[in-house]
C-alpha positions as CSV (number, residue, x, y, z in Angstrom):
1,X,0.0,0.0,0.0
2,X,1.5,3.6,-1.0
3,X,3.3,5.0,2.6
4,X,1.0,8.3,1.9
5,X,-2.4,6.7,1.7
6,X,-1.7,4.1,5.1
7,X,-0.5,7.5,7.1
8,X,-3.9,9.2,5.9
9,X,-5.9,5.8,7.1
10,X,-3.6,5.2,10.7
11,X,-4.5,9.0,11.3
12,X,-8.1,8.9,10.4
13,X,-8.5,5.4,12.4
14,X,-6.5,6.4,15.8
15,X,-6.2,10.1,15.7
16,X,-3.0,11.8,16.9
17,X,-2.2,9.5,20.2
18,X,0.5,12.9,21.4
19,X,-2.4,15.4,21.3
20,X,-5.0,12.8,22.6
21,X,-7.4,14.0,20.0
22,X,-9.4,12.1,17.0
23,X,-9.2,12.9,13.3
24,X,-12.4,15.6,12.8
25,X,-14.7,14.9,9.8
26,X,-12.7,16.2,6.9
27,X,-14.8,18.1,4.0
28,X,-11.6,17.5,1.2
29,X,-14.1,19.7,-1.3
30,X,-14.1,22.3,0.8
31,X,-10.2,22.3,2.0
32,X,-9.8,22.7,-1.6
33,X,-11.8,25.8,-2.0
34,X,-10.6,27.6,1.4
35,X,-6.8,26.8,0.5
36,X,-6.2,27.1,-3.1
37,X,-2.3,26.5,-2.5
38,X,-3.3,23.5,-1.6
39,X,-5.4,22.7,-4.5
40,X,-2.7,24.7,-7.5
41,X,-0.5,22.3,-6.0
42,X,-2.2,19.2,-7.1
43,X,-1.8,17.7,-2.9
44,X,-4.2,15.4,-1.4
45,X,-6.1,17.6,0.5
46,X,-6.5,14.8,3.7
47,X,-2.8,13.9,3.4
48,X,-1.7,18.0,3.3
49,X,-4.5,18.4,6.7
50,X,-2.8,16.0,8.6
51,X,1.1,17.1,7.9
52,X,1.1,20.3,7.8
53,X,-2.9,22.0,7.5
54,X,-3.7,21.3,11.1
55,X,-0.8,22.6,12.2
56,X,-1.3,26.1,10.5
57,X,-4.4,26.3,11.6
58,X,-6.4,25.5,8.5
59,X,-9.9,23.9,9.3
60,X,-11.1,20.7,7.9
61,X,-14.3,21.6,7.4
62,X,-16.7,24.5,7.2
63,X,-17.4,26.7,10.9
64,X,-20.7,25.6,12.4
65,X,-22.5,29.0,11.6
66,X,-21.4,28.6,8.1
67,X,-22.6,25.3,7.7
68,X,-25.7,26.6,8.8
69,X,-25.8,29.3,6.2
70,X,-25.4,27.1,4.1
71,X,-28.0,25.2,5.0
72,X,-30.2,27.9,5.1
73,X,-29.4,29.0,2.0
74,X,-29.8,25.6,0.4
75,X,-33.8,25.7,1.9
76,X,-34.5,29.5,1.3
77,X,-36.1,30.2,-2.2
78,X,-34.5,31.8,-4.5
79,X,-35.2,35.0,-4.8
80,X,-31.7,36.7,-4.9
81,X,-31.2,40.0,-7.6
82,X,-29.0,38.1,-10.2
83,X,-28.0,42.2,-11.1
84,X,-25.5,41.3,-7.3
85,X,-22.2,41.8,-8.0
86,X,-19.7,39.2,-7.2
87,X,-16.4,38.3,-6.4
88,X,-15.8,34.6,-7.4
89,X,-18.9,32.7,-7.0
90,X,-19.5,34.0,-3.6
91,X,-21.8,37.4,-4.0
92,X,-20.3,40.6,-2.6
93,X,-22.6,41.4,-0.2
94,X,-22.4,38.2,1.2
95,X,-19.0,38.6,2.2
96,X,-19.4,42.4,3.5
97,X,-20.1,41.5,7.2
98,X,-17.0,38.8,7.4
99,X,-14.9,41.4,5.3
100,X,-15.4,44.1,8.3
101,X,-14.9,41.4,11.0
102,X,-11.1,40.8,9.8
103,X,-10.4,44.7,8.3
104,X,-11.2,45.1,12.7
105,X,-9.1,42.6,13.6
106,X,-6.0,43.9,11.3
107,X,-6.7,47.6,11.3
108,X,-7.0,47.6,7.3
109,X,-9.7,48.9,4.5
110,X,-12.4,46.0,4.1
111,X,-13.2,47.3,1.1
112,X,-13.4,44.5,-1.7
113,X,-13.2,44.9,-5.4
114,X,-14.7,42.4,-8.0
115,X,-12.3,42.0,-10.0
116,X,-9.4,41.2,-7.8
117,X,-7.7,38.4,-9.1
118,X,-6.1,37.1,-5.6
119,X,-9.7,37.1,-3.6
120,X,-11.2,35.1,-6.5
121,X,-8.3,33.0,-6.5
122,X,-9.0,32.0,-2.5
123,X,-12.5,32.8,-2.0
124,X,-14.9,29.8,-4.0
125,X,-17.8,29.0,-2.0
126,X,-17.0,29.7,1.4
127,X,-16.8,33.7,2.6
128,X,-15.1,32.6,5.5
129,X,-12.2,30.5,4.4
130,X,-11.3,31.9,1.2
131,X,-11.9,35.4,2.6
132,X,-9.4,35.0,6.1
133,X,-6.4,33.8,4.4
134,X,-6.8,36.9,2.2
135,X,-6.5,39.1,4.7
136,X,-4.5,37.0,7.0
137,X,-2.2,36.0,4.0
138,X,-1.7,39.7,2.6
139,X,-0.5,41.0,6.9
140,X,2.3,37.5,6.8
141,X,3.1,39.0,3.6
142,X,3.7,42.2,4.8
143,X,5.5,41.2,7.7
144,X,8.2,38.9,5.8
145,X,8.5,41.9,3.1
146,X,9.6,44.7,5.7
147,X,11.2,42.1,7.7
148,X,13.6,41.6,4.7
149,X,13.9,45.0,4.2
150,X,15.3,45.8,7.5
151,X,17.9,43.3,7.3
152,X,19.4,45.3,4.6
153,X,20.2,47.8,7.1
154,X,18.2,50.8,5.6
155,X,17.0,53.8,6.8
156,X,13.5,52.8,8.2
157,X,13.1,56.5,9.3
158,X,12.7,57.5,5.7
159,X,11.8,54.2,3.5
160,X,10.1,54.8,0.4
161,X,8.5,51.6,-1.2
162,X,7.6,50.7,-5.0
163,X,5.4,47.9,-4.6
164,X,4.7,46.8,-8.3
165,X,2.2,44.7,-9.4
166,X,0.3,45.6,-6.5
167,X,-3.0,44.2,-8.0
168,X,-6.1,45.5,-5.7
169,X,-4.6,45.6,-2.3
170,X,-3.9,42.7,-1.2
171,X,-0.7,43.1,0.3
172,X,-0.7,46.8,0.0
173,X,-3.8,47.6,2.8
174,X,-1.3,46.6,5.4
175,X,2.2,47.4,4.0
176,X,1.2,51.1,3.5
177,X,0.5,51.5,7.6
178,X,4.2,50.2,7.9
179,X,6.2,52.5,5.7
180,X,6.3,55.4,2.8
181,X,4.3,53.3,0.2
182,X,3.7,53.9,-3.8
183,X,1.8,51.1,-5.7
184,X,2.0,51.1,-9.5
185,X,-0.4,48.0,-11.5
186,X,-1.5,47.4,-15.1
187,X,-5.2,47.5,-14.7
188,X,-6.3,50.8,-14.3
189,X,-9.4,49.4,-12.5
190,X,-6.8,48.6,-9.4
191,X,-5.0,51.5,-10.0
192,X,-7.7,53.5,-8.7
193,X,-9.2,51.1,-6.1
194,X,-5.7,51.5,-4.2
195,X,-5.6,55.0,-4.3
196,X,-9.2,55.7,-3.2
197,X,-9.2,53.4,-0.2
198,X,-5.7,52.5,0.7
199,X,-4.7,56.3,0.5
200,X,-1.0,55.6,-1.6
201,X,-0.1,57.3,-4.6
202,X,-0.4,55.1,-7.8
203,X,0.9,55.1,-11.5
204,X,0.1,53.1,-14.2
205,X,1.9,50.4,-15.5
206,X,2.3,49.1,-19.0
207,X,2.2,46.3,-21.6
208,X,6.0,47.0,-22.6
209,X,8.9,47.9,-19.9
210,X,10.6,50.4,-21.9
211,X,7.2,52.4,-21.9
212,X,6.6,52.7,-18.3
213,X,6.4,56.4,-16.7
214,X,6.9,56.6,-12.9
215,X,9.5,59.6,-11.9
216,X,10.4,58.8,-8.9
217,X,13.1,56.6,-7.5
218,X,12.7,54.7,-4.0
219,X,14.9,53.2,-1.8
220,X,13.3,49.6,-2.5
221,X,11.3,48.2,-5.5
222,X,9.6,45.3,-4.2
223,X,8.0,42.9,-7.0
224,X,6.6,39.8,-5.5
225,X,5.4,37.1,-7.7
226,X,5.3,39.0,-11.1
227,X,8.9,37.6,-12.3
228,X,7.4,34.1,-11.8
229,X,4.5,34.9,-15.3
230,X,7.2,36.9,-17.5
231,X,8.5,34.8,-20.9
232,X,12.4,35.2,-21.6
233,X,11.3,38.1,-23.8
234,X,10.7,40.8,-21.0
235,X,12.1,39.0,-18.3
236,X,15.5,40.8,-18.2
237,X,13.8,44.3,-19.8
238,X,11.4,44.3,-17.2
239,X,14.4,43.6,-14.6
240,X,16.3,46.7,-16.1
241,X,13.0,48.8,-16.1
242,X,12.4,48.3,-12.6
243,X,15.7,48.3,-11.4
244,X,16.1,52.0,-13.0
245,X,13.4,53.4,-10.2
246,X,15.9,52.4,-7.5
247,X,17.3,55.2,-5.9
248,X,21.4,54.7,-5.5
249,X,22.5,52.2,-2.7
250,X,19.2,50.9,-2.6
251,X,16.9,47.6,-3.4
252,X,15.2,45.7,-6.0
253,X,13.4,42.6,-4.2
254,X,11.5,40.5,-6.5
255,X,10.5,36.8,-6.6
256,X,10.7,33.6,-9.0
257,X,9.6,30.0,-9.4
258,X,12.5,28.2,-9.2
259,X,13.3,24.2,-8.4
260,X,12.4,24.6,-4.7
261,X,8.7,25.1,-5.7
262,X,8.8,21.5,-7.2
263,X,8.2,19.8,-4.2
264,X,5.0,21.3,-3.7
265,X,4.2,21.2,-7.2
266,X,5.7,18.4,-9.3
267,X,3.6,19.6,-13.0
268,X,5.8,22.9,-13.2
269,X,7.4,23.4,-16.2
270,X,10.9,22.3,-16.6
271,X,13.4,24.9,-17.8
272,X,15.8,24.2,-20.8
273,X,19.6,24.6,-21.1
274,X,19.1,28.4,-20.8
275,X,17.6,28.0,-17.3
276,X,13.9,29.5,-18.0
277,X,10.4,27.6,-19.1
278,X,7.3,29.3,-19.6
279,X,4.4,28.2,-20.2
280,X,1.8,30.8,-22.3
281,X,-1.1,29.9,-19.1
282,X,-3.0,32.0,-17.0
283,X,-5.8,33.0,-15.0
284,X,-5.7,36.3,-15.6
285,X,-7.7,36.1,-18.6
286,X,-7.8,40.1,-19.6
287,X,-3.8,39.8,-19.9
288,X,-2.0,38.1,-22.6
289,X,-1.1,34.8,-22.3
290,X,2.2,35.5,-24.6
291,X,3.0,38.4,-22.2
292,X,1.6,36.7,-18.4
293,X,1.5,33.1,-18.1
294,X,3.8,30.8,-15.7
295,X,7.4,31.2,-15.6
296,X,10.0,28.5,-13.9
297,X,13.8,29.6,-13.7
298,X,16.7,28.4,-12.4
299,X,19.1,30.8,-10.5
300,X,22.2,30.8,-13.2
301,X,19.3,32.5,-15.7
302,X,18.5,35.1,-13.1
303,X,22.1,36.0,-12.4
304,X,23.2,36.5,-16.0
305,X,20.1,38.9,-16.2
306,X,21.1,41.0,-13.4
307,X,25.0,40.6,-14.2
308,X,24.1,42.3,-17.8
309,X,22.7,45.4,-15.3
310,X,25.6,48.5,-14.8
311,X,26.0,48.5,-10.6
312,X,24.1,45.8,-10.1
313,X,24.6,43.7,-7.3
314,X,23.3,40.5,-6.1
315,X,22.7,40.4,-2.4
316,X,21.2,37.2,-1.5
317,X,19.3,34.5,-3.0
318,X,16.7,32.3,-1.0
319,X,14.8,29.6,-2.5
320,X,11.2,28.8,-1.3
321,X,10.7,31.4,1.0
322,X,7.8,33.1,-0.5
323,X,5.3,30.5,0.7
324,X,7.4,27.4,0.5
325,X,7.2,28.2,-2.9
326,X,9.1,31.2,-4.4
327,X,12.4,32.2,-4.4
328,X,13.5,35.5,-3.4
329,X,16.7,37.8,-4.8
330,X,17.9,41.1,-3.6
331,X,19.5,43.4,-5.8
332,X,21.7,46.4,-4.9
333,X,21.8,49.3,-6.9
334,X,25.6,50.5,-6.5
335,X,25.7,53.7,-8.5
């Protein structure tokens, strides 16, 4: 019998003996839809519970008042306006009341667009899963960012952040309480929504590197997870863009899929001789599949794209620490 599918039976028949509890009833459809890491992954959603899931404090199933929603739901006729907007499957207003439970708890806007990319990615059917790891996921996020950043030894006194590829505030509702914060995206939709309710000055992005406008420099440019969609074609033009609005002495932090990401996910692409593979794939269907898809690189490509950068310097390299998933690189900017 496969070693993975006798651990899930011993656990689900005995419990854990050290915490002298039983195996709860596990909903594996609705793991799925509250952790979509989980389920992008390809994992077995009992098998990822019981290593790692319980630990984290994901829940197996839905909370009892959301059953009971549902439940409700399921018996109530329907007589709900289909003009609602939505985010996902899960109707806006639906979500308001949870939204303004956890903006409380963190301090941050609850104010939801519907069209974020991220939420819809997390939130499926249930408000309540999908919609905490947003917000719990965008403050960890924050946290490991700035935590990075003072490592580097910078002036927190008078840090100015470039969070690119901000998306609809995400991240950027709690990063811009903990530092001097400017937000630039491609959808002009986001654009706005940051401004308006997260209060940071925006620019626009654009479909080609060499035609973005922002004229400022900062003393970091942090990029998470934007260098893991690029192709080879604007993967080192979009480095050289972005590495241009770092002010002197300071930092370009981005992220890539790399090798490390493979154990979580075994179906990403393999790179070639010349250390990238991209695959023309995504969910982000108003972008161009040629331009965004999924990107997997292996460091040796990354280095010879910031080594053909005047005063660039590589800092550090981490793989997996984005998530378990992502690598991260830090760039100097020496002149």
């Amino acid at each position: 019998m496969d070693e993975n599918l006798t651990f899930a039976i011993e656990h689900l028949a005995y419990g854990d003996r050290e915490e002298h509890d039983t195996m709860p009833v596990f909903d594996s459809e609705y793991y799925l839809r509250s952790n979509p890491d989980v389920a992008s992954a390809g994992a077995n959603p009992l098998l990822h519970y019981l290593r790692a899931g319980r630990r984290e404090g994901r829940l197996p199933r839905p909370p009892a008042h959301v059953q009971n929603d549902q439940a409700q739901a399921q018996d109530a006729p329907a007589n709900r306006n289909t003009e609602e907007r939505a985010v996902g499957t899960v109707a806006v207003e639906e979500m308001e009341a949870a939204a303004k439970r956890y903006a409380a708890i963190y301090r941050v806007s609850p104010v939801l667009h519907s069209e974020d990319h991220m939420l819809a990615h997390f939130l499926k059917l249930s408000a309540e899963g999908g919609l905490g790891f947003y917000f719990k996921g965008g403050l960890a996020d924050a946290e490991q960012l700035m935590t990075t950043i003072e490592k580097l030894g910078i002036d927190m006194d008078n840090l100015r952040v470039l969070e690119f590829a901000a998306g609809y505030g995400r991240l950027t509702r709690h990063l811009q309480k903990l530092c001097d914060l400017t937000v630039s995206d491609i959808h002009p939709e986001a654009v706005a929504f940051v401004s308006k309710h997260c209060g940071c000055p925006t620019y626009l992005s654009s479909k080609e590197p060499e035609q973005l406008k922002i004229p400022e420099q900062f003393n970091v440019v942090a990029v998470i997870s934007l260098f893991s969609h690029l192709p080879d074609r604007t993967f080192g033009r979009w480095l050289s863009a972005l590495y241009a609005l770092v002010a002197p002495g300071g930092y370009l932090i981005f992220t890539t899929i790399g090798e490390s990401a493979r154990a979580i996910n075994a179906q990403i692409p393999t790179p070639g001789s010349d250390g990238i593979a991209f695959e023309a794939i995504s969910e982000q269907i108003d972008l161009d599949t040629q331009d965004y898809g999924n990107s997997t690189v292996h460091p040796h490509y990354v280095g010879f794209q910031i080594g053909r950068i005047p005063g660039a310097r590589l800092v550090s390299y981490h793989a997996g620490v984005w998530w378990k998933y992502q690598d991260q690189y830090v760039v100097q900017k020496t002149f």
